[in-house]
C-alpha positions, 0 to 999 in steps of 0.5 A: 782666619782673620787672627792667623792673617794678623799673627802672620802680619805680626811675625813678618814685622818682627822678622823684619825689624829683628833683620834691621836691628841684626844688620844695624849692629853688625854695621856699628860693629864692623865701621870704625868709631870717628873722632867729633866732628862739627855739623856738616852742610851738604855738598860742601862738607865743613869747607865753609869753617875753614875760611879765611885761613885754615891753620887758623880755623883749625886750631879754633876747631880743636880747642873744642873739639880735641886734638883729632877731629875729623872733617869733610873738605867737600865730599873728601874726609879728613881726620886732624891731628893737632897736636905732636901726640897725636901727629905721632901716632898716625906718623909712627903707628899708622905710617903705612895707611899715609904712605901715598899723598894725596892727589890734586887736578893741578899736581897730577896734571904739571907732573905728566900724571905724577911721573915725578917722585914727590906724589908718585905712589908709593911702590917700585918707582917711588922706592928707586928714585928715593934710592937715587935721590939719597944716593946720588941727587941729594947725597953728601957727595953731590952737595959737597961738588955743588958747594962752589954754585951755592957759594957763588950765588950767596956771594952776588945776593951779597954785592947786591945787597951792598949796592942797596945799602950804599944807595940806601934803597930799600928791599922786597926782603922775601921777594929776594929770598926766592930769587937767590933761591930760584938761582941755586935750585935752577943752577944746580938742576939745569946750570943755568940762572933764573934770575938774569935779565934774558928771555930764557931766565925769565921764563924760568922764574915765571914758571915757577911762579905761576906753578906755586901759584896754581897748587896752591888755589883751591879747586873746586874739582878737587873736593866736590864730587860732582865738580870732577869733571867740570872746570867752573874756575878755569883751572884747565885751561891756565893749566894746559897753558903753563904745562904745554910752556914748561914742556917747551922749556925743559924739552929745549934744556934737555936737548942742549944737554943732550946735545952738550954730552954727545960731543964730550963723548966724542971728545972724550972730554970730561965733566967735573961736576954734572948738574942733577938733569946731567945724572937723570939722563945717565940713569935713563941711558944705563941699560943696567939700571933696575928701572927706566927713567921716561922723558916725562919722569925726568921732566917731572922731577925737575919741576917738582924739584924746584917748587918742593924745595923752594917751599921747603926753604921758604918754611924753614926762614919763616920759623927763624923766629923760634928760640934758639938755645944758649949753645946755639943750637935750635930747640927743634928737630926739624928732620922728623922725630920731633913732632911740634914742627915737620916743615920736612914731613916725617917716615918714609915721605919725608923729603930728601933736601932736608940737609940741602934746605938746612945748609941753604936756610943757615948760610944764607941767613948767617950772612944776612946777619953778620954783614948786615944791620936792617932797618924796617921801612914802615912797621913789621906785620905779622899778619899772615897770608895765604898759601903753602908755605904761610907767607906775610899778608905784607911783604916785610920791607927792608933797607940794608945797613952796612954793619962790618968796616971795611966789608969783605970784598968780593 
């Protein structure tokens, strides 16, 4: 009795173990094999290699662990591509896996739950407001009537520049990059200025400020698990404040255009040359149109709009270092089929403002150039910061030297 009761023991193990080994393979089988990665910590995954500045950290980790790796930003996987082949790859061969972004506390919660076009999903909506972006908002023909705005404004970055230079003052050279930025981008969305000394300017600028700002911080809630629903940095609380402000704004802004466009209608007067807001609201207001536009997703175009395009510009005058060819023209394809450099991403989500970008980022610095010697108060400091669009630990501080005689007048 006892033998009959130790084999039937022994068959119970065997069956067991051979159930576990079955399903241990079948599991190896089925799971996908991962690129290295370092040794993780609990709970917060290989966040702690990434400090102080990740770029930096992760090229450390892929010159030892190759060129894709995968990690864990706290309970979040992430593989890394550190190289173009690589990069091309996933942009080329996997481009459909990466066809949504990401979503982030801060984004979702300033674009009315990503109602906006840059971090909406990918389907019906997304693919409409491409169509319009490239056919209407950003198209050669909208660029070539908003031509006199971006003239205007090069030209007054220009007659300041000159008074500072008369006066031998020095510049913040970055700090007056954005502003000439902010103006054009507010100009030719709202036709307004976000630079001039009123309350409403003011308001714009610092919007946009506080926004960088926020989707840039990290949040713990964003990476760690069980932070979700937690708001242990505050992040709420400034969150709703700049939200609940922009919707003040841009609610005021487009009230004076809808007020503005009723009594053209009533007049039967005409607009040369409509704003982007003005073409938003045709589009939501054409009862024929394949998709209605809300309230919330014009409000939420605007505000992306503005914050994509300014860190797209910033990125391309960060990258005016890179060597430029006999024939003048750069080495690098920054529109998406060259892989060292996608300042402008590359597929289908690529931006749109590429061209907008590239005409801002050449005129602008071909008049700093042409009119303008520069002399550096202090050193130059490569050191770089943190933040999106990789800005100086230092801001570089210039003084303008007149270099054309007589300078063009204006």
């Amino acid at each position: 009795m006892a033998d009959i009761q130790g084999y039937i023991i022994l068959f119970l193990l065997w069956l067991v173990s051979t159930i576990l080994v079955r399903a241990i393979v079948n599991k190896n089988r089925t799971k996908p094999r991962l690129p290295p990665s370092p040794l993780a910590l609990p709970i917060i995954g290989h966040l702690h290699l990434l400090a102080p500045i990740p770029h930096q950290a992760l090229h450390k980790l892929s010159t030892r662990y190759g060129p894709l790796i995968h990690i864990f930003l706290g309970s979040v996987p992430c593989v890394v591509a550190s190289t173009p082949e690589t990069a091309k790859e996933f942009l080329k061969t996997h481009e459909n896996s990466f066809r949504d972004r990401p979503k982030s506390v801060a984004v979702d919660f300033l674009t009315y739950g990503s109602a906006d076009f840059s971090f909406a999903p990918y389907g019906p909506y997304w693919k409409f407001m491409k169509k319009i972006c490239m056919t209407e908002l950003l198209g050669g023909r909208m660029l070539d009537q908003l031509l006199p705005v971006r003239h205007e404004e090069i030209t007054q970055f220009l007659q300041f520049l000159l008074k500072k230079a008369n006066a031998r003052e020095s510049i913040d050279v970055g700090s007056q990059l954005i502003k000439l930025t902010n103006n054009v981008i507010s100009r030719m969305t709202m036709s307004q200025r976000c630079s001039d000394n009123d309350d409403e300017a003011n308001e714009v600028r610092n919007l946009v400020h506080e926004v960088a700002e926020l989707t840039r911080k990290f949040n713990l809630s964003d990476f760690i698990w069980f932070c979700k629903n937690l708001d242990l940095q505050g992040f709420g609380k400034r969150l709703k404040e700049v939200h609940e402000r922009f919707d003040t704004m841009t609610e005021r802004i487009i009230k004076e255009h809808e007020e503005v466009r009723k009594i053209k209608k009533e007049t039967g007067e005409g607009d040369p040359v409509k704003d982007l807001l003005h073409i938003l609201l045709d589009i939501s207001e054409d009862d024929s149109s394949e998709m209605k536009l809300t309230r919330d997703n014009i409000k939420a175009f605007i505000l992306v709009y503005n914050y994509a395009f300014i860190k797209f510009v910033l990125m391309q005058f960060h990258d005016t270092k890179s060597e430029i060819e006999e024939n003048g023209k750069s080495q690098l394809d920054v529109r998406g089929q060259y892989f060292h450099f996608l300042s402008f991403g590359s597929g289908r989500r690529g931006c749109p403002g590429t061209t907008l970008a590239l005409q801002m980022v050449q005129t602008s610095l071909a008049a700093l150039i042409q009119c303008f010697d520069w002399k550096v108060k202090g050193t130059v400091d490569m050191q770089e910061g943190t933040g999106i669009t990789l800005p100086r630990a230092h801001p570089l501080i210039c003084v303008p030297v007149t270099r054309l005689d007589p300078f063009p007048s204006f």
